[in-house]
ChimeraX commands (.cxc) that place a marker at each C-alpha (Angstrom):
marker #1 position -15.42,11.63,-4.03 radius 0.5
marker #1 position -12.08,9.69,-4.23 radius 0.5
marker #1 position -9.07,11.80,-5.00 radius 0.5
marker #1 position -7.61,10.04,-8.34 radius 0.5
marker #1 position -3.70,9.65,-7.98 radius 0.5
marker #1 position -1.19,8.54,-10.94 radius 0.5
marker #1 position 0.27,5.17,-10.49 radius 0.5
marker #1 position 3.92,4.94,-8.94 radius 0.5
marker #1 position 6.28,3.50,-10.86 radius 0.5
marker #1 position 9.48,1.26,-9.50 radius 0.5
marker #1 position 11.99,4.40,-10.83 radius 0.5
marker #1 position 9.79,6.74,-8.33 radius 0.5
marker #1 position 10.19,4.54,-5.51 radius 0.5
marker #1 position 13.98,3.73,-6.26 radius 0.5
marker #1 position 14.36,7.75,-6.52 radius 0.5
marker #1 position 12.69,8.77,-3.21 radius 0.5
marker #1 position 14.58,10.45,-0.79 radius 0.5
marker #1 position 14.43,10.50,2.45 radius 0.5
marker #1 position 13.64,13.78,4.18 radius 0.5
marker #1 position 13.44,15.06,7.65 radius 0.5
marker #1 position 10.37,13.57,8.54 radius 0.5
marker #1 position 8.49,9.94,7.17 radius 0.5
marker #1 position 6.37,10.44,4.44 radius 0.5
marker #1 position 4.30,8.37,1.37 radius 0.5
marker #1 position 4.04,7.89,-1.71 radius 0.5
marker #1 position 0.58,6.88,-2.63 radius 0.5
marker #1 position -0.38,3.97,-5.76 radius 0.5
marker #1 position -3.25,3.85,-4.57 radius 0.5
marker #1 position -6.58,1.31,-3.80 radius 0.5
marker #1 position -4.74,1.82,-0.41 radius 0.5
marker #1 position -1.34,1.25,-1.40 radius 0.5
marker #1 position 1.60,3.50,-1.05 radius 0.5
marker #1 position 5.40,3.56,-0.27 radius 0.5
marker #1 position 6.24,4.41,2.62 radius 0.5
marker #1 position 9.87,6.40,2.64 radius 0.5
marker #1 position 11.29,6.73,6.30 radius 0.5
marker #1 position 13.58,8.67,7.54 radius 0.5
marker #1 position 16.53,6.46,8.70 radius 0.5
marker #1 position 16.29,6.18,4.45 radius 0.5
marker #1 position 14.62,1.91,4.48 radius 0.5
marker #1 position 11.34,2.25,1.89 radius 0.5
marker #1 position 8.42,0.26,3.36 radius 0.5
marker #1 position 5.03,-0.37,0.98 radius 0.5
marker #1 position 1.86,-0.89,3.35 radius 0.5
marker #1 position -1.88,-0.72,2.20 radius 0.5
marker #1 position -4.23,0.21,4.58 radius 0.5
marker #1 position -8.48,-0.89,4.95 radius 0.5
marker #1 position -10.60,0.28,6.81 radius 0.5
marker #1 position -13.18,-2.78,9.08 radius 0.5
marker #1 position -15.79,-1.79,11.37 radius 0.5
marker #1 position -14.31,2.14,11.67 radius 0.5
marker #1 position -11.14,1.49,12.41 radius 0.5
marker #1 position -8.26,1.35,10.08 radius 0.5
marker #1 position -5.93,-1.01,9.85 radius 0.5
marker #1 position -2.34,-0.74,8.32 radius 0.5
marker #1 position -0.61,-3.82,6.77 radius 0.5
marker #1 position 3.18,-3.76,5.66 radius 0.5
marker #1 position 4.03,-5.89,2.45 radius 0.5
marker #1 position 7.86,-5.58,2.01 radius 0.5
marker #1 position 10.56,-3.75,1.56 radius 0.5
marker #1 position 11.33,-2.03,-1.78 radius 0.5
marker #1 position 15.03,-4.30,-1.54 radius 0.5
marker #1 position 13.02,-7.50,-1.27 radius 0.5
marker #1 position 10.29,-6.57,-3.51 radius 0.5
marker #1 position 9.14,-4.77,-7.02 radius 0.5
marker #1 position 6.08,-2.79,-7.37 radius 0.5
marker #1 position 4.52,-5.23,-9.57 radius 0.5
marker #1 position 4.74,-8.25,-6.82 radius 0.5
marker #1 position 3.35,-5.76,-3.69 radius 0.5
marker #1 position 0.42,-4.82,-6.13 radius 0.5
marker #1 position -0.35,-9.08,-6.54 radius 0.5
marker #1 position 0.48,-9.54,-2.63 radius 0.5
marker #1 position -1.33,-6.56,-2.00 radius 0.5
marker #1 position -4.71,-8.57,-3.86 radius 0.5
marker #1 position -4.09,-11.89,-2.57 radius 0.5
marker #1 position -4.24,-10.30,1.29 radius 0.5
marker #1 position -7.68,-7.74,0.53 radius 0.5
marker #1 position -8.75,-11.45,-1.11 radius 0.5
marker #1 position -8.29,-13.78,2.10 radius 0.5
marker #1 position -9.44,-10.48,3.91 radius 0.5
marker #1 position -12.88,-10.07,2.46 radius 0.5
marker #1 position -13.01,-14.03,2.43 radius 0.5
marker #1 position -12.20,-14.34,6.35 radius 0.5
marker #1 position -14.97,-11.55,6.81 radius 0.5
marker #1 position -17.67,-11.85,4.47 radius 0.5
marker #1 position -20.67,-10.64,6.77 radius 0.5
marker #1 position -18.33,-7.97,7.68 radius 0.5
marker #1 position -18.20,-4.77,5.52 radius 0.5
marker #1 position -14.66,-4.66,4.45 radius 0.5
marker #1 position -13.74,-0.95,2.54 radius 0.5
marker #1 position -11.29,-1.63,0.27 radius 0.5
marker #1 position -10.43,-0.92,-2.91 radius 0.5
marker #1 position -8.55,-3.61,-5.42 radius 0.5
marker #1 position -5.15,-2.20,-6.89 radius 0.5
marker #1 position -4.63,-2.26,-10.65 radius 0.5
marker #1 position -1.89,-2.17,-12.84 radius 0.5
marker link #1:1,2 radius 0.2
marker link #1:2,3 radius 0.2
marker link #1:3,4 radius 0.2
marker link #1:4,5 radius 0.2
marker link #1:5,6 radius 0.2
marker link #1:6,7 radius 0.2
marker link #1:7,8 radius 0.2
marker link #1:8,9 radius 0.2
marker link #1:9,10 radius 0.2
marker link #1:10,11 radius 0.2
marker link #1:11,12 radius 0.2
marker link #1:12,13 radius 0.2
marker link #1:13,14 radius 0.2
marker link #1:14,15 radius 0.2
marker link #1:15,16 radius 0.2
marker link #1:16,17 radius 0.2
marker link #1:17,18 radius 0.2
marker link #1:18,19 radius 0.2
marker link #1:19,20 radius 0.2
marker link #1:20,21 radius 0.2
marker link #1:21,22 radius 0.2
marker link #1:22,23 radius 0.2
marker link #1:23,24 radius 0.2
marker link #1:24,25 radius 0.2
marker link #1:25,26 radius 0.2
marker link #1:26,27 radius 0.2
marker link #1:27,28 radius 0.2
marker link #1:28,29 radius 0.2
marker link #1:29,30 radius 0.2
marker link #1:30,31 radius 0.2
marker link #1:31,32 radius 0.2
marker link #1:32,33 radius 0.2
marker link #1:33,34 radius 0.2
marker link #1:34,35 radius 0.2
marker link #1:35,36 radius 0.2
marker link #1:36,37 radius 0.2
marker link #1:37,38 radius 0.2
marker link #1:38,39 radius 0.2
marker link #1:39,40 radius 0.2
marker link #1:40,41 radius 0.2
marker link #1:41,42 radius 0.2
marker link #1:42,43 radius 0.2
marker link #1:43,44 radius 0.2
marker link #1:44,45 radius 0.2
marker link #1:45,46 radius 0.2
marker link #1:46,47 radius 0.2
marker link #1:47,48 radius 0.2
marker link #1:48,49 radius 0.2
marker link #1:49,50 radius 0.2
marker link #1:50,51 radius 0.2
marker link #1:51,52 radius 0.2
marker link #1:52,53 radius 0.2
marker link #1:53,54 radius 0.2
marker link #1:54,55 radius 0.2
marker link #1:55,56 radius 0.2
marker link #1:56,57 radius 0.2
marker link #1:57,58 radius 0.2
marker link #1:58,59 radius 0.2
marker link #1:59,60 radius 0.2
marker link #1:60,61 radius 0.2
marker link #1:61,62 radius 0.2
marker link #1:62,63 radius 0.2
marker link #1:63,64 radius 0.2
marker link #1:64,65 radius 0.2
marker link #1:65,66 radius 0.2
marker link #1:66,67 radius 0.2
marker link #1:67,68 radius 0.2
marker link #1:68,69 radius 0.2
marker link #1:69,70 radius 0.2
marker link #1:70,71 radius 0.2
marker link #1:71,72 radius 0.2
marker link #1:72,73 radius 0.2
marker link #1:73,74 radius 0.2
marker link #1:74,75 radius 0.2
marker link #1:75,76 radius 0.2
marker link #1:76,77 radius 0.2
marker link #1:77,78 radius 0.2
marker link #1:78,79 radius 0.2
marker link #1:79,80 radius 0.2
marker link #1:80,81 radius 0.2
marker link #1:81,82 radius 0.2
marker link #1:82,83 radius 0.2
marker link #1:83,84 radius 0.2
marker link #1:84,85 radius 0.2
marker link #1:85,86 radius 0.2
marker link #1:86,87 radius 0.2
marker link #1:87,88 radius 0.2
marker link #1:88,89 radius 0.2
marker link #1:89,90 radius 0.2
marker link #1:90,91 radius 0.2
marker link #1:91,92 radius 0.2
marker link #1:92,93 radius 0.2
marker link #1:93,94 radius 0.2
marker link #1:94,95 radius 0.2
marker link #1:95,96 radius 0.2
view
């Protein structure tokens, strides 16, 4: 069963600090923040094709807001499970 995680909001991402080592912050449907070290704050989603998981950044939380990585995040699992339709493509779509 899925483990159910509470939606980030743009304050939590704004507020995360970097610590010794990289770590995320999950939105989930695949989505999370990614807060490096060196203190830059990177959201990715990640899918999973054939077995193998793949990793995908989106932006950087300067360039971008929550809310637009959650409608890029969409638009890229869309073209995705277009480009591969007789492929199974494990991916969940991200709400808000």
């Amino acid at each position: 069963m899925a483990k159910v995680t509470e939606k980030l909001t743009q304050s939590q991402c704004k507020r995360a600090k970097p610590k010794e080592k990289d770590y995320k912050l999950v939105d989930g449907g695949g989505l999370y923040l990614l807060v490096k070290a060196n203190e830059s704050k990177l959201f990715y989603y990640k899918k999973q094709r054939n077995g193998k998981i793949y990793n995908d950044a989106l932006g950087n939380l300067k360039d971008i807001t929550l809310k637009e990585v959650r409608v890029l995040a969409n638009k890229k699992l869309a073209e995705v499970e277009n480009t591969y339709k007789n492929t199974e493509i494990k991916a969940l779509k991200i709400t808000f």
